[in-house]
N, C-alpha and C positions, 0 to 999 in steps of 0.2 A: 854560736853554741847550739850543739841539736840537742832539743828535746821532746822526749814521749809527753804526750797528753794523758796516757796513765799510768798515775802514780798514785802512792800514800806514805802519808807520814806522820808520826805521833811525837806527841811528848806528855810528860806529866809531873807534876811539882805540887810539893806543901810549901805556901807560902802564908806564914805568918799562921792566922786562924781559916787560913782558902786550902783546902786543894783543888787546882784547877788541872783539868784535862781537858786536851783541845786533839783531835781527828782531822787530816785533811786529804781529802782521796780526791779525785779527777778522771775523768774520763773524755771522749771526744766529743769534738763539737766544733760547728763553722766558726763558732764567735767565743770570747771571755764572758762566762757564764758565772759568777760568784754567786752563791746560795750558803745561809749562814745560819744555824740554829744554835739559838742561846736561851736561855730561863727568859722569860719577860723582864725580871728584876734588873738583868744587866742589856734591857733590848737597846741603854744608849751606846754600849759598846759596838753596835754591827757598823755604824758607816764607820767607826776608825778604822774596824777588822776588815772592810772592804779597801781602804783605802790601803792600805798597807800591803796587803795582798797586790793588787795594781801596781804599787812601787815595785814590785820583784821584778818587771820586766816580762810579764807574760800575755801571752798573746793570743789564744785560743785554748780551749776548754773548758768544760762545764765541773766546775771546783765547788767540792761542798764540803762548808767547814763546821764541825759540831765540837761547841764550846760548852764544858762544863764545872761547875765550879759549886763543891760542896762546900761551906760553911761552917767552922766548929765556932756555935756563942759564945758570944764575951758580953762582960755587962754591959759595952756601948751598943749592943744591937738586940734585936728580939725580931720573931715569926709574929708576922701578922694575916689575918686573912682577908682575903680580896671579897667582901662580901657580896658586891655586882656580881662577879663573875661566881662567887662559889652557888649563887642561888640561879642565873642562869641555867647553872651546868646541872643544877640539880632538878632543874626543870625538865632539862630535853630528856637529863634520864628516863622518868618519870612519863612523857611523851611516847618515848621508843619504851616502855615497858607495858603501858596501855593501849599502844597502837598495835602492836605484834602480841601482846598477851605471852610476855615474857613474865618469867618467876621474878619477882622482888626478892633482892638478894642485895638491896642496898644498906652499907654498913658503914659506920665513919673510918674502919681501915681502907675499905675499895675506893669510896669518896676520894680519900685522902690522898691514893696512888695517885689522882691527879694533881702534882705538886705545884702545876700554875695557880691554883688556888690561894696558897703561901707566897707571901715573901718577906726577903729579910730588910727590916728597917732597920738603919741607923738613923744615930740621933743627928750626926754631923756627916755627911755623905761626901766624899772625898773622892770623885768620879776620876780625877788624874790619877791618885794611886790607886785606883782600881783597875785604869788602862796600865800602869807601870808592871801593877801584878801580871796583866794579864798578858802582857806584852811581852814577858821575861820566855813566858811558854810557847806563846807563839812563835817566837825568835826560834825555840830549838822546835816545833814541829816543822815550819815553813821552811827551815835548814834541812829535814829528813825529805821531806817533801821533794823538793830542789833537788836535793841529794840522786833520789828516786825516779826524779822523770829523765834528770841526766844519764845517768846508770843506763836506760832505758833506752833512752835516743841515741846513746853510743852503742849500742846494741845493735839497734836498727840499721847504720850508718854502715855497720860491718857487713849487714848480710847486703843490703844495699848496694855497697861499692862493688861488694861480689858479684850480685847479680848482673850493675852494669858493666864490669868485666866480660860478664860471659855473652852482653848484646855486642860487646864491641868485637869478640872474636869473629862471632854468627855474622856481623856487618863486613868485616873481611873475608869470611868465607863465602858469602853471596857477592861480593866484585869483584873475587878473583875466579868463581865460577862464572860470574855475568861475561868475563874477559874471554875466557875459555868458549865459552858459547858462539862469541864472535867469532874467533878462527877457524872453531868446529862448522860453522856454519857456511862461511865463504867456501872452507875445503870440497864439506858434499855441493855447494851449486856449481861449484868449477869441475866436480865429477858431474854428476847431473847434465852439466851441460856439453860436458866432455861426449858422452855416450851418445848424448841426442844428434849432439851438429857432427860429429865422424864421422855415424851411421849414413850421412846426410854430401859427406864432405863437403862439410863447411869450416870454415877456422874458427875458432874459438875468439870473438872479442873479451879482450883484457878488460878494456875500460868498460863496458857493460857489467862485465862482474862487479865493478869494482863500484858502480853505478847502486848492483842490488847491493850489495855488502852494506853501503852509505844509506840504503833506503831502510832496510833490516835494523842498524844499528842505531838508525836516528828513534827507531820505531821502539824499541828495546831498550832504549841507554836508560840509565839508572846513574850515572854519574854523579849528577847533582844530588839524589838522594842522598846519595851517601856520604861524600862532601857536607852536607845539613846532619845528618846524624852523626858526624865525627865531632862537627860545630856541637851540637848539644850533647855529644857524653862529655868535652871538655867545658860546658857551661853546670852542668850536672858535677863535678869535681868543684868548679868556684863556688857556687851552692854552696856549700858542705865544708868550704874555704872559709865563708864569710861569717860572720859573730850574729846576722840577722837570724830570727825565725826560719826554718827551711820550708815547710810546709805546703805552703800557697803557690811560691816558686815551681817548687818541683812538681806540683800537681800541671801547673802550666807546660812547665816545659817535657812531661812526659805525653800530653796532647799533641805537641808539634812530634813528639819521635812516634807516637800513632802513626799520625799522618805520613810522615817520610814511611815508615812499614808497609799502609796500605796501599802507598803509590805503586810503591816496589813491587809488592804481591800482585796486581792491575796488570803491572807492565810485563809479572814474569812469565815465560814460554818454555819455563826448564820446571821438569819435575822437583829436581833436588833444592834449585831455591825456592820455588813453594814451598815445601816442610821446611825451608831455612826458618822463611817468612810466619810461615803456623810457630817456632819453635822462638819466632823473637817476640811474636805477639800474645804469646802464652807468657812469656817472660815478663813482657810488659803487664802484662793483666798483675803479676804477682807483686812488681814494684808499684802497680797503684794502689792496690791493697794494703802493702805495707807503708805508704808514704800518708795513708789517714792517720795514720796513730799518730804524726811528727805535726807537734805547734808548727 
C-alpha cells in the first residue's frame, strides 16, 4: 500500500452531552512521530489515542492529533477549578507584567480564556465510555486521515512510475549509443591506420585492430551498468508491487541507480551520453525528492 506522509483528516460528532472533534494532520519524518493534544481533563485518554493510531499499520511520520471535546452540563457533573494551577498561572502573569512593565489588564474573562484552569467533574467517572465516545470520532477521522495519505501516495506512484519510465528509455538510449560508439570507433582507427601504414606501404594488421578495439571497449564498456540499472527499475516496480511501506526501500535502491549513473557518466567519452547521464541524474535528483513524502 503506498502512502503519503502528508495528510489530514477530520471528524466531528454530538455525542450524548459531548461534542467531540478530533484533527489529524501529518507531515514528514524519518520515524512515527505521534504528538497528541487534548484538555488535561481527558489527558487519560492519550495513550489509548496513541495506541490505536499505531494499530493503523503506520510506519513513518510526524502525526499530530488535536482532540476536542466540549461539554453540555448535566446534573451528574459541574466545572471545577484547578486552584494549584489557577494561582500558579496567575502568578507568572503577574511576574511577566512586573518584569516588562506591562499594563495590568487582568480580568476574570482573560483569566478564564485559559480553560486548563477548569475542568469537568463527575460524580461517577466512566473512563470506558468516555474512550467509546471518543473512539466513535476517532474511527471517522483516522478513516479520512487514511483515506488522505492514500489518495496522496497514489498520486505520487503515478508520477513516479512516469518518471522511472523515462530513466529506462534514457538507459537504452545510452547502450545503444555506447554500441554505436564502438563501431564508430574501430571504423576511424582502421581509417587512421589505413592512411598512415599505405603512405608507408605497409599492410594493414587485422588483428592489431582488433587488439585496440578490445583495449577501447574493455575501457569504455558500460555493460554491466546497465544490466544493474535494468535489475533495479524492475526491483523499483516490485516496490510499488508489494503491500509493505515503500519509502525506505526506494530511498535505497535510488542510491544504487546513483551509482550505476555515475559510473556510466566516469566511463563516458561521447558527448551525447554525457547529457544522457546529466538528464538521468537530474531525473533521479527529482524521484528523490518525491520519494520523501512516501512512508
Amino acid at each position: 500500500m503506498i502512502r503519503s506522509m502528508t495528510a489530514y483528516g477530520r471528524a466531528k460528532e454530538q455525542i450524548g452531552p459531548k461534542q467531540i472533534q478530533i484533527e489529524i494532520k501529518s507531515v514528514n519524518s524519518r520515524y512515527l512521530d505521534i504528538q497528541i493534544k487534548i484538555a488535561r481533563a481527558y489527558g487519560y485518554l492519550e495513550d489509548k489515542i496513541k495506541t490505536y493510531i499505531k494499530n493503523q499499520g503506520l510506519a513513518r511520520g510526524k502525526i499530530e492529533i488535536f482532540v476536542g471535546i466540549d461539554v453540555t452540563l448535566a446534573e451528574s457533573a459541574f466545572v471545577a477549578l484547578d486552584d494549584a494551577y489557577t494561582k500558579s498561572y496567575i502568578n507568572a502573569l503577574k511576574k511577566l507584567r512586573d518584569e516588562y512593565g506591562l499594563a495590568d489588564d487582568m480580568t476574570v474573562m482573560s483569566i478564564a480564556a485559559n480553560r486548563d484552569i477548569f475542568s469537568v467533574v463527575k460524580e461517577d467517572e466512566d473512563t470506558e465510555k468516555e474512550w467509546a465516545d471518543v473512539k466513535i470520532v476517532l474511527d471517522q477521522a483516522v478513516a479520512s486521515f487514511l483515506a488522505a495519505r492514500e489518495a496522496e501516495g497514489n498520486r505520487l506512484m503515478s508520477d513516479l512510475v512516469q518518471k522511472k519510465e523515462y530513466l529506462v528509455a534514457l538507459t537504452d538510449q545510452i547502450a545503444e549509443k555506447s554500441a554505436e560508439n564502438l563501431v564508430s570507433y574501430r571504423d576511424k582507427l582502421e581509417s587512421r591506420l589505413k592512411n598512415i601504414l599505405e603512405d608507408n606501404n605497409i599492410s594493414i594488421d587485422e588483428q592489431r585492430i582488433l587488439t585496440e578495439c578490445a583495449i577501447f571497449a574493455d575501457k569504455v564498456a558500460i555493460d554491466e551498468e546497465i544490466v544493474r540499472l535494468h535489475s533495479h527499475f524492475k526491483a523499483f516496480d516490485e516496490i510499488f508491487a508489494g503491500t509493505e511501506p515503500v519509502g525506505r526501500k526506494l530511498d535505497f535502491l535510488l542510491q544504487e541507480m546513483n551509482r550505476e549513473t555515475n559510473t556510466i557518466g566516469s566511463k563516458a567519452q561521447d558527448a551525447q551520453i554525457a547529457r544522457l547521464v546529466i538528464e538521468m541524474k537530474n531525473e533521479l535528483e527529482k524521484i528523490r525528492e518525491q520519494i520523501q513524502n512516501l512512508e
